[in-house]
C-alpha positions as CSV (number, residue, x, y, z in Angstrom):
1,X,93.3,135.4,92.6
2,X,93.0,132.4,95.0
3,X,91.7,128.9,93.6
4,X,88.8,126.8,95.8
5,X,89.8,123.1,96.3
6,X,86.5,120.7,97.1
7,X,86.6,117.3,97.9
8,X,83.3,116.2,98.3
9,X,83.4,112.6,100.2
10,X,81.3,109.9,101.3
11,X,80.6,111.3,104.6
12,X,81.7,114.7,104.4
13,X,82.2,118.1,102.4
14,X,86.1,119.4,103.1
15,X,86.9,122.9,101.6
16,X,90.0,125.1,101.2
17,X,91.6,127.8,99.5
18,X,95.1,127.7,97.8
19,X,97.8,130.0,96.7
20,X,99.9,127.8,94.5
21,X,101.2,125.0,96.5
22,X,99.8,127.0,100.0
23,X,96.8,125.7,101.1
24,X,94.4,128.3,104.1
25,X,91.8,127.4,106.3
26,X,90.2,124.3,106.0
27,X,86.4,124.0,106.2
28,X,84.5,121.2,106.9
29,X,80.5,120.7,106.0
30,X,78.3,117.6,106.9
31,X,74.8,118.0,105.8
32,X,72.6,117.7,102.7
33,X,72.9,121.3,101.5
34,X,76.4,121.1,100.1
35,X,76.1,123.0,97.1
36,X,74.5,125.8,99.9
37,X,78.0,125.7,102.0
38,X,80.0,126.3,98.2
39,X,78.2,129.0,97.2
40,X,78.8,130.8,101.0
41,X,82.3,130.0,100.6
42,X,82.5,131.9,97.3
43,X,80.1,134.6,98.3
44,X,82.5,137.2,98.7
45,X,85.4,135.7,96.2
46,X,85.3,134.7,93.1
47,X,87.9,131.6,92.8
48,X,90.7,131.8,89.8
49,X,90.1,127.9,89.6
50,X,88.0,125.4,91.4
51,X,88.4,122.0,91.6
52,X,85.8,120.2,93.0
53,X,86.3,116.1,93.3
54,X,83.3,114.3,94.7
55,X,82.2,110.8,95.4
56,X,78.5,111.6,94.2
57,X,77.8,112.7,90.4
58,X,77.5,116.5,89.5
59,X,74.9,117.2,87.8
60,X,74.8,119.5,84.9
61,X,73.0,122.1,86.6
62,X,75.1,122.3,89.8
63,X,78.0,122.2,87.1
64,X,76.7,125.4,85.3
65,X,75.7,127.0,88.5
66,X,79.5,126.5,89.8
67,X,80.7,127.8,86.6
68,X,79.5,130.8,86.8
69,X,81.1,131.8,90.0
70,X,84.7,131.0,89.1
71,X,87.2,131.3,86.3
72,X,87.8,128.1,85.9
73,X,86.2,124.9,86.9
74,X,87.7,121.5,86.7
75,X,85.7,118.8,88.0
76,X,86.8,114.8,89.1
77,X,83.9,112.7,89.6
78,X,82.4,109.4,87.7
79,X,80.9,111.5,85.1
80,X,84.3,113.6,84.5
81,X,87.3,112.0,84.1
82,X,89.6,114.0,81.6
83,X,91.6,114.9,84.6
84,X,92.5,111.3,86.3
85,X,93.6,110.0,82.4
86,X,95.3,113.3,81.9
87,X,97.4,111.9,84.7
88,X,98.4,108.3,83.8
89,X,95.2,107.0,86.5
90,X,92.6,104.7,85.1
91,X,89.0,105.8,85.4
92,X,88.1,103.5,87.7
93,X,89.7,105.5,90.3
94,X,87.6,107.3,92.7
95,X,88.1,111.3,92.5
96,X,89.7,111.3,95.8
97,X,92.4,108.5,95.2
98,X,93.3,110.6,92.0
99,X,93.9,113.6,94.2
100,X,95.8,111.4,96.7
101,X,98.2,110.3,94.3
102,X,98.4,113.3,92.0
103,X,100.1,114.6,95.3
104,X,101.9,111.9,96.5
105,X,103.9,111.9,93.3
106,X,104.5,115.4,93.7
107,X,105.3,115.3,97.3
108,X,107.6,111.7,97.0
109,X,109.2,112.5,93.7
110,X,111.7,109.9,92.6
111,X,110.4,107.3,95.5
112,X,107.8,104.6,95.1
113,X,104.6,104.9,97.9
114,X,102.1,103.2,99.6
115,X,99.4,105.8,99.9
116,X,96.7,104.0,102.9
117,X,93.5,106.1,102.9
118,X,91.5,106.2,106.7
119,X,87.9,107.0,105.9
120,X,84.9,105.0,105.2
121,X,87.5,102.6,103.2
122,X,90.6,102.0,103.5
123,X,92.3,102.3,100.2
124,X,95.5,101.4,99.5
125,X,97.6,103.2,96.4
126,X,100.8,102.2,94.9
127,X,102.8,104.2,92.8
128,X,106.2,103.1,91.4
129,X,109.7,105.3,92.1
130,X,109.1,107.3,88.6
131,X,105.1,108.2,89.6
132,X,103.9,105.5,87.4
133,X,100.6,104.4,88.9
134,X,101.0,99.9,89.7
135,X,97.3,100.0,91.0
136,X,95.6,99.7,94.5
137,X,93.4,97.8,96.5
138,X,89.7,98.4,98.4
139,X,88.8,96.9,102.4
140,X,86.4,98.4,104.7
141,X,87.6,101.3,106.8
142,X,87.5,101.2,110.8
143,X,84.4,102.7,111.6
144,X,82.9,100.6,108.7
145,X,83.4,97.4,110.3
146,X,82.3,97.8,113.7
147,X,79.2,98.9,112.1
148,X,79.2,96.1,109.7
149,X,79.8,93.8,112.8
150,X,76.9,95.0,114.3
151,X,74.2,95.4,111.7
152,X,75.4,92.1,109.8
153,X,75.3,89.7,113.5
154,X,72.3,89.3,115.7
155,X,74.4,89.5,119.2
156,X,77.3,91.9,118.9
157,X,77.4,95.5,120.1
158,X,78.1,98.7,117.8
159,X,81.4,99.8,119.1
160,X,83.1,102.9,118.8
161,X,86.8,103.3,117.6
162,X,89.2,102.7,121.3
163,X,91.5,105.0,122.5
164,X,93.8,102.3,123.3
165,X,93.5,98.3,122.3
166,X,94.9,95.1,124.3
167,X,96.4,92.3,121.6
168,X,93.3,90.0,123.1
169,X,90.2,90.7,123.5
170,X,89.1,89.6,127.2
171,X,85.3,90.8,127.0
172,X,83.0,91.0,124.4
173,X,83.3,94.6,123.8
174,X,87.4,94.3,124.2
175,X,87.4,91.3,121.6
176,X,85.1,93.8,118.9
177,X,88.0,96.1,119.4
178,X,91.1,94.1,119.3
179,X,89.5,92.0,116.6
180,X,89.1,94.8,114.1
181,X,91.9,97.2,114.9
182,X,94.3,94.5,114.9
183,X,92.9,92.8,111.8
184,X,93.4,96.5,109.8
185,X,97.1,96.4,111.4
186,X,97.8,93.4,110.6
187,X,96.4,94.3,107.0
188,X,98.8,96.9,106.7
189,X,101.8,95.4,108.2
190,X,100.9,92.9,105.4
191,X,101.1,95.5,102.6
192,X,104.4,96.9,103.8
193,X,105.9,93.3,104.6
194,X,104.8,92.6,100.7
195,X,106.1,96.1,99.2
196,X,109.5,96.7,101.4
197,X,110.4,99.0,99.0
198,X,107.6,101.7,99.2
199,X,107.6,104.7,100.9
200,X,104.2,104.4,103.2
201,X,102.2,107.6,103.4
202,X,98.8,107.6,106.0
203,X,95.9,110.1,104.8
204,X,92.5,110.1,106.0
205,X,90.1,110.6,109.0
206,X,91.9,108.1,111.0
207,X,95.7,108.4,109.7
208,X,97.0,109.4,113.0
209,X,95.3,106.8,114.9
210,X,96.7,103.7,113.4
211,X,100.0,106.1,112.6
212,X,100.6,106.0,116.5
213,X,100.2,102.5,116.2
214,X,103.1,101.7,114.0
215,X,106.8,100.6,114.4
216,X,107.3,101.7,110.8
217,X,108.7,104.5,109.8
218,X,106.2,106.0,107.8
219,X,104.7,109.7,106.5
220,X,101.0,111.7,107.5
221,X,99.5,113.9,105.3
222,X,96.2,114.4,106.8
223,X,95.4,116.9,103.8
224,X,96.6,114.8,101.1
225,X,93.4,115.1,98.6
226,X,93.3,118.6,99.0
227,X,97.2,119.4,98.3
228,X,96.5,117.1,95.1
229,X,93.6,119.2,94.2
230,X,95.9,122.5,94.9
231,X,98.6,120.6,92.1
232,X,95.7,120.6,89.7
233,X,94.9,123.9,90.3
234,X,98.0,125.3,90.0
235,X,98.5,123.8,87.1
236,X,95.0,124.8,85.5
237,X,96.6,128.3,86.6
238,X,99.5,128.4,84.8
239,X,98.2,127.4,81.9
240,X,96.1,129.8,81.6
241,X,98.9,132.7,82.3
């Protein structure tokens, strides 16, 4: 049987199916009825395991409801946290920043990472060369601050993400741009000039943007929370063999 792999963010619902390590088809659900798109997506399979990680809490009657339509659930949120200290992560850690790394330990075995999260944060992982988890840090994401820019100032414009930025600014919608996508790249050149040593690895809605931007050598994995949810899966799996 196949396993289900949620990751239920702050914007959106992303959904995939796994054999092992092999991830399918990913879906991808923005709306209020989330629980509604799960239950279509296992409507005409029952999932071995699922492993659901979500930003917003569970509650216990979504929780039975999902556990009746799989073998096994396993769930990451705020409320549930067995799996993130099973793994040498504090609590504190957000479900998908769990996942992220889970993988990125996997996937970079025997190398320390950076692990920089695109979405409506930009979160920023470190994990040491033997997995062992040093900590991370917590900044706005892109589309966050030109909104922040906007709602926060009584003059400035809300500005959309640019397909391509000049170092200076030389209008008012041109300075909004430069000023915030060179501020996050200057944020991460920061974090690799400070951690040399780490192997940096983009994830995220907007990974491949600032990727293209970069002199770096560095790694995209734009599934990266859902291949760590696959690990736990797996692993749920063979246990129960």
């Amino acid at each position: 049987m196949s396993n289900l792999l949620i990751e239920i963010g702050n914007t959106a619902l992303k959904a995939a199916w796994s054999e092992g390590m092999t991830l399918g088809k990913t879906f991808r659900y923005q709306g209020e009825k989330m629980f509604g798109f799960i239950d279509s997506l296992i409507s005409k399979e029952k999932p071995s395991v699922m492993v659901v990680s979500s930003t917003i809490d569970i509650s216990p009657e979504e929780e039975n409801n999902l556990q009746t339509k799989c073998g096994k659930l396993v769930l990451l949120d705020r409320n549930h946290t067995v799996t993130t200290t099973y793994n040498g992560i504090p609590e504190y850690v957000s479900p998908d920043r769990v996942a992220s790394v889970i993988a990125a330990r996997y996937l970079f075995k025997g190398t320390g990472s950076a692990i920089f999260d695109f979405g409506t944060t930009l979160s920023v992982d470190f994990l040491s060369p033997k997995g062992v988890y040093e900590g991370g840090n917590i900044s706005l994401g892109c589309r966050t601050r030109f909104k922040a820019l906007n709602r926060y100032s009584r003059t400035l414009p809300l500005v959309d993400t640019p397909p391509t930025v000049n170092p200076t600014g030389n209008s008012l919608i041109s300075s909004i741009e430069s000023g915030v996508i060179g501020g996050i790249m200057f944020e991460i050149q920061g974090y690799l000039s400070q951690f040399p040593e780490k192997t940096p690895v983009f994830t995220g809605g907007d990974a491949l943007y600032f990727a293209k931007r970069m002199k770096n050598s560095i790694f995209v994995v734009c599934n990266l929370v859902l291949m760590g949810l696959a690990i736990i899966a797996d692993n749920y799996a063979e246990r129960n063999d």
